[in-house]
ROVEX-163996 format. One record per residue (C-alpha): residue in three letters; z, x, y; residue number from 1. Coordinates in steps of 0.2 Angstrom, whole numbers. Each point is the difference from the previous one (the first is absolute). Layout:
BEGIN
KOLMI    aa      zz      xx      yy     i
KOLMI   ALA       Z       X       Y   NUM
...
This chain:
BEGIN
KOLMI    aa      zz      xx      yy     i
KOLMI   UNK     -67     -55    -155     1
KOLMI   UNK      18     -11       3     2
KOLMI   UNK       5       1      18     3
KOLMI   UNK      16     -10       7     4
KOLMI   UNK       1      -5      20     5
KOLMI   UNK      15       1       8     6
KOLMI   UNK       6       0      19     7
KOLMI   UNK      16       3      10     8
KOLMI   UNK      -1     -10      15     9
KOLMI   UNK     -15      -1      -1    10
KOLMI   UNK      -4      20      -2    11
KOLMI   UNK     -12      -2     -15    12
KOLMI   UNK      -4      11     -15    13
KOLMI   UNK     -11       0     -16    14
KOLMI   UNK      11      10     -16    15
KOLMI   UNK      -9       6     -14    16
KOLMI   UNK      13       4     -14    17
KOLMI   UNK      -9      17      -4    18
KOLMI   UNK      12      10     -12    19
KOLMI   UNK     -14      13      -7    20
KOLMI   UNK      -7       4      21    21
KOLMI   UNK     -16      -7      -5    22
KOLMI   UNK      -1     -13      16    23
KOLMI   UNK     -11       7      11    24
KOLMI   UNK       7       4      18    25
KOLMI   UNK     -12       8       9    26
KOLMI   UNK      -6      -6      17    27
KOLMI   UNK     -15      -9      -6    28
KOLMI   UNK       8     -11     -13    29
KOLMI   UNK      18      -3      13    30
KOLMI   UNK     -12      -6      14    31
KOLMI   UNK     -12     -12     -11    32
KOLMI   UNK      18      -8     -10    33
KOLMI   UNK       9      -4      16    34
KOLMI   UNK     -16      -5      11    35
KOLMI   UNK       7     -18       4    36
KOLMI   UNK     -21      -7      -1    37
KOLMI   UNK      -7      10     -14    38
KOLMI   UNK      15       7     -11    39
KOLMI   UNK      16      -7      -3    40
KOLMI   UNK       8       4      16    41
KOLMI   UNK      18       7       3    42
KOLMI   UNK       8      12      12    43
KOLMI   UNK       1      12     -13    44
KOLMI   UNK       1       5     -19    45
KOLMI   UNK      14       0     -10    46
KOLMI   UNK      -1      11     -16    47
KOLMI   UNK      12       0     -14    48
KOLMI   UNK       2      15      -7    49
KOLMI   UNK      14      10     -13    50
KOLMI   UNK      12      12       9    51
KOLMI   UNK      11      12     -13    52
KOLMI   UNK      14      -1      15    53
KOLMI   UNK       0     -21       3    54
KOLMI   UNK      -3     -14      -7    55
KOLMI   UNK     -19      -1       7    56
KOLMI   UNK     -11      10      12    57
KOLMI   UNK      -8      -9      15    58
KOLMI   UNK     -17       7       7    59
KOLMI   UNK      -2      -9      16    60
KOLMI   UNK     -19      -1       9    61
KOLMI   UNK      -4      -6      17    62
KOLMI   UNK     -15     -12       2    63
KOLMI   UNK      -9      15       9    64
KOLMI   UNK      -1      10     -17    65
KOLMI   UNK      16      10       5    66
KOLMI   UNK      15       5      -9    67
KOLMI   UNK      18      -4       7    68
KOLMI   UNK      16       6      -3    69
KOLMI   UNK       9     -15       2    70
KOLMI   UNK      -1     -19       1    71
KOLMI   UNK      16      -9       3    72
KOLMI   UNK      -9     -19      -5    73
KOLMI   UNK      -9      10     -12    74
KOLMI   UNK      15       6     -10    75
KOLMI   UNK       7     -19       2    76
KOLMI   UNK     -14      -7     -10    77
KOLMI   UNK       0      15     -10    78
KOLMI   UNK      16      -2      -7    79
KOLMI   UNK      -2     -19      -1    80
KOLMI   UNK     -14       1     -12    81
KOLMI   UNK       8      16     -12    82
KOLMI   UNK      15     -15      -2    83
KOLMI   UNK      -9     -16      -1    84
KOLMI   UNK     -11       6     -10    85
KOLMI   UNK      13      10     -13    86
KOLMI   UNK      -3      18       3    87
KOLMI   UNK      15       2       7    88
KOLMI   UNK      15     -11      -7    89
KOLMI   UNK      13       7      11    90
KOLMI   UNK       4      -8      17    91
KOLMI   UNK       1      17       7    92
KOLMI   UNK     -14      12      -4    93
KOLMI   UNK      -6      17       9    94
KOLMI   UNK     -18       1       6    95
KOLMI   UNK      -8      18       4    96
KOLMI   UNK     -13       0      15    97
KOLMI   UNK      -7      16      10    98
KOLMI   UNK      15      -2      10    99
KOLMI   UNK      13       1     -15   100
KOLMI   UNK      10     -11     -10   101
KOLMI   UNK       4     -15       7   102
KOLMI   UNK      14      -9      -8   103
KOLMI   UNK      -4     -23       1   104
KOLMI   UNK      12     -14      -3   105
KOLMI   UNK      -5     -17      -4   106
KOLMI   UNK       7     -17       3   107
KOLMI   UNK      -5      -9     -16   108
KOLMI   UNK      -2     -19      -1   109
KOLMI   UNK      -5      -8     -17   110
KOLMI   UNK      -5      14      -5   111
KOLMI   UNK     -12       5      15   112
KOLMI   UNK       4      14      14   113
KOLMI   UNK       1     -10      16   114
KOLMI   UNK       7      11      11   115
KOLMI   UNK      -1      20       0   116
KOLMI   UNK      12      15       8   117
KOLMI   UNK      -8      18      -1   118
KOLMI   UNK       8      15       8   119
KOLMI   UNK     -13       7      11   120
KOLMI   UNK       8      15      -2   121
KOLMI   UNK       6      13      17   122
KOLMI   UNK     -10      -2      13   123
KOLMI   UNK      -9      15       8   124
KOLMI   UNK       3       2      18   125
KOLMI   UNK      -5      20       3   126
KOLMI   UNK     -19       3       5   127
KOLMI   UNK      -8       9     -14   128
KOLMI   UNK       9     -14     -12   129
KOLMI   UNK      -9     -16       7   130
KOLMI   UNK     -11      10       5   131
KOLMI   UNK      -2       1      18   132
KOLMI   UNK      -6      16      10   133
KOLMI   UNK      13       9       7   134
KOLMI   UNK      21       5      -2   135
KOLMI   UNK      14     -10      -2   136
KOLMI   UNK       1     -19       0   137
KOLMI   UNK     -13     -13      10   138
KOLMI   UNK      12     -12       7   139
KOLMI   UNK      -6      -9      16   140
KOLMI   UNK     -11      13      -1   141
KOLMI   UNK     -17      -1      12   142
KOLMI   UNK     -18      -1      -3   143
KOLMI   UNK     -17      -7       5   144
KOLMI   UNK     -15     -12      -4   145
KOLMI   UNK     -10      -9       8   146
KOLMI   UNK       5       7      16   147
KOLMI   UNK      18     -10      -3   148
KOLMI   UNK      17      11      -2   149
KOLMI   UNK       7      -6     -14   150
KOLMI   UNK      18       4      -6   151
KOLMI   UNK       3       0     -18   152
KOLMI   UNK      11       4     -14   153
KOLMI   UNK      -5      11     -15   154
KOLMI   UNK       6      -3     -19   155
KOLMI   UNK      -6       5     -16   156
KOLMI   UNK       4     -13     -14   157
KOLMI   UNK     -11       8     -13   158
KOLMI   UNK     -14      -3      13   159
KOLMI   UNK       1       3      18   160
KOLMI   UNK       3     -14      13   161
KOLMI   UNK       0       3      18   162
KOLMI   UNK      11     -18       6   163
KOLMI   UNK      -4      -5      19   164
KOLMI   UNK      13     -12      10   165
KOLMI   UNK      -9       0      15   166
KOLMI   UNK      -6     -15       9   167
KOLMI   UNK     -19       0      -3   168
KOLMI   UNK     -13     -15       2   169
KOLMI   UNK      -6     -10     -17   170
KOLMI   UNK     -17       8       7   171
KOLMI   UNK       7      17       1   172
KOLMI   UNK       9       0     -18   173
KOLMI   UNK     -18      -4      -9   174
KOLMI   UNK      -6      14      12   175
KOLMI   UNK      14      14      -5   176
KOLMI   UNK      -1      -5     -19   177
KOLMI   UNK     -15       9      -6   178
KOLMI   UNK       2      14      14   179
KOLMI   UNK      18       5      -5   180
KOLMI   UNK      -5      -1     -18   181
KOLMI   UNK     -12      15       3   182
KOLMI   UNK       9      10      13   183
KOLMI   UNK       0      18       1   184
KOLMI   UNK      21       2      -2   185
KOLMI   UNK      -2      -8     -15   186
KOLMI   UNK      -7      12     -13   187
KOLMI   UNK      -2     -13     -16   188
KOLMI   UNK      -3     -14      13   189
KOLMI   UNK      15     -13       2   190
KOLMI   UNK       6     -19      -3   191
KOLMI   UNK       3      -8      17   192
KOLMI   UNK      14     -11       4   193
KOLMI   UNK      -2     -11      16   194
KOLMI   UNK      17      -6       4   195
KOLMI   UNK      11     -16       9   196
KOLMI   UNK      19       0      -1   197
KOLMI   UNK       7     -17      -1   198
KOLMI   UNK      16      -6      -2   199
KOLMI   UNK       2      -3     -18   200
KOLMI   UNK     -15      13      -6   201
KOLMI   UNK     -13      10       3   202
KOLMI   UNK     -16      -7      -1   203
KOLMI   UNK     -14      14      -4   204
KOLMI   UNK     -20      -1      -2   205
KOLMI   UNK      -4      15      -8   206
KOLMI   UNK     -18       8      -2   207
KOLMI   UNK       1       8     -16   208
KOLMI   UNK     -10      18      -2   209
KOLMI   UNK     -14      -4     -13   210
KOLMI   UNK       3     -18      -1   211
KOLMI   UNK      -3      -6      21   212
KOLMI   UNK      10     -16       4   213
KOLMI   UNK      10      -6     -13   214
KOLMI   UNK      13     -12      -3   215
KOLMI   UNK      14       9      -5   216
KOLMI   UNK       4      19      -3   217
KOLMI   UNK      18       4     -11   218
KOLMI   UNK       0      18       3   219
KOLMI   UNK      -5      -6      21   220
KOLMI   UNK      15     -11      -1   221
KOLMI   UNK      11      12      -6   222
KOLMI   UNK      -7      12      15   223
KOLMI   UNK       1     -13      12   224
KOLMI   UNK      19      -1      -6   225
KOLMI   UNK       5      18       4   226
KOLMI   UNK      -8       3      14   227
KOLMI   UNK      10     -15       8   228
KOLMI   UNK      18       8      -6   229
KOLMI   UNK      -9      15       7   230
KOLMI   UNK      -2      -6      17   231
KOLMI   UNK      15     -12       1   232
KOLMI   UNK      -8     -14      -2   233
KOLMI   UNK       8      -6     -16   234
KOLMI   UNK      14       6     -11   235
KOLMI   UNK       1      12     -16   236
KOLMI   UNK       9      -7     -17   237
KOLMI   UNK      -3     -17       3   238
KOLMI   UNK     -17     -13      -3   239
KOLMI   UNK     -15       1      13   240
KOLMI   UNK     -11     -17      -1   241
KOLMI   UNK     -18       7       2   242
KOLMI   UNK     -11     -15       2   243
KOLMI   UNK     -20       4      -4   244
KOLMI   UNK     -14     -12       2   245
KOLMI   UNK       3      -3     -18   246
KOLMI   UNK      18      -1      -1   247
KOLMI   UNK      16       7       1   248
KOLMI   UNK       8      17      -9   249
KOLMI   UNK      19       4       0   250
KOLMI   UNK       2      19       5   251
KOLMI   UNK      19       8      -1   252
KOLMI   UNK      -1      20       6   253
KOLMI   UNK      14       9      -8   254
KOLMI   UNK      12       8      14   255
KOLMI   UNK      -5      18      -5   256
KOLMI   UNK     -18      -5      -2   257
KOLMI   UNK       3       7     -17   258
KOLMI   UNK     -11     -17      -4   259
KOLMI   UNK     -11     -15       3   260
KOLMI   UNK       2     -16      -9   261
KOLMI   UNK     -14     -14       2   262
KOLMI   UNK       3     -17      -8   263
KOLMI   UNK     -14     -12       1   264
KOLMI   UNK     -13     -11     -13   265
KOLMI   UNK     -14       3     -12   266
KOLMI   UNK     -12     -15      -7   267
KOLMI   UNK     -12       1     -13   268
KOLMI   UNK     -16      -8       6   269
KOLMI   UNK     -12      -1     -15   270
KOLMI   UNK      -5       9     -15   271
KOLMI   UNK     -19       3      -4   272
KOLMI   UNK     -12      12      -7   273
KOLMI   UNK     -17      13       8   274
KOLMI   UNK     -12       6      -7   275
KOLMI   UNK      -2      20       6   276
């Protein structure tokens, strides 16, 4: 079975080009593939599939055996395989995920996408859409773990984020990570964003729910980004830096918050086969 590694800043995935749905995807198989000591190890799986309303289909799994909505780094390397590798010709292509159609751009050098734009679409701010328990939005809203009081800002991006600015210990942030990914006001779990504002960016660890630790999340980035027009911190309509252990992304949040663009890089790593 043909499989093709990818990363974006270092967020790694396996994709399995699997037009007929005959890759398997169940938990057993996702957590034995991406086993970085006994499989082939990745964040997560990419699966190519058809769509009959885009260009291609992306099933995304988490390296836990779950099933995400969403995966901004994903979607980069995604849509940097359908052109490099000719299933998509067109610079711009549409690519459907279980959080809708998301509509790419790529920067094409010698005939290889270096660089790719996708418009993350609206991003969702009420409760029940990120979802968070209760009404209304969760902005500098209040919670607890660990016996810390934590204030945090809520946004769905496909998946739901809860983005913290507060000023928390490196021996506290591994601490809350876990903890926050499980707690009880989120109902499907979350992605945590620990936060510091500096001058020319915001630089963001981000423990990703299903994944742990990671070295870059798109779709946390993007979060990251409107939560700080949200609170002040930075403005709407014009490009966030958000630097990640693995690199930076480029995030502009429409003034009407009608949509989120990320800009950022995809590499292929290597190309092999498993026997399954």
């Amino acid at each position: 079975m043909k499989f093709w590694k990818y990363h974006g800043l270092g967020n790694d995935f396996i994709l399995f080009e699997d037009f007929n749905a005959e890759v398997p995807s169940d938990a057993a198989f996702v957590k034995f593939i991406c086993d970085r000591r006994y499989g082939i190890g990745g964040d997560g799986i990419l699966y190519v599939r058809k769509d009959a309303h885009a260009d291609a289909y992306m099933k995304i799994m988490n390296s836990d055996g779950s099933e995400a909505e969403m995966c901004g780094n994903g979607i980069r390397c995604f849509a940097k395989h359908l052109y490099d590798c000719g299933l998509v010709k067109s610079e711009r292509m549409s690519i459907n995920t279980l959080s809708g159609i998301k509509i790419i751009d790529l920067k094409v050098e010698n005939g290889v996408a270096v660089e790719i734009s996708v418009d993350m679409g609206r991003p969702h701010l009420e409760a029940e859409e990120v979802p968070i328990k209760g009404t209304g939005r969760f902005i500098n809203g209040h919670l607890q773990a660990a016996e810390i009081e934590l204030t945090g800002t809520a946004v769905g991006m496909g998946n739901p984020h809860l983005v913290i600015f507060q000023d928390l210990s490196d021996e506290q942030v591994l601490r809350l990570g876990p903890l926050l990914e499980k707690h009880e006001a989120f109902p499907r779990k979350t992605n945590v964003e620990f936060v510091k504002a500096k001058e020319d960016c915001l630089e963001v660890k981000v423990y990703e729910r299903g994944a742990a630790w990671t070295n870059a999340c798109g779709t946390g980035a993007c979060a990251t980004a409107v939560a700080a027009t949200l609170v002040g911190i930075c403005p709407t309509g014009k490009d966030i830096v958000v630097r990640l252990p693995g690199g930076v992304l480029k995030i502009n949040v429409k003034d009407d918050y009608s949509s989120v663009q990320m800009t950022g890089p995809a590499a292929r790593v290597f190309v092999g086969e498993i026997t399954w």
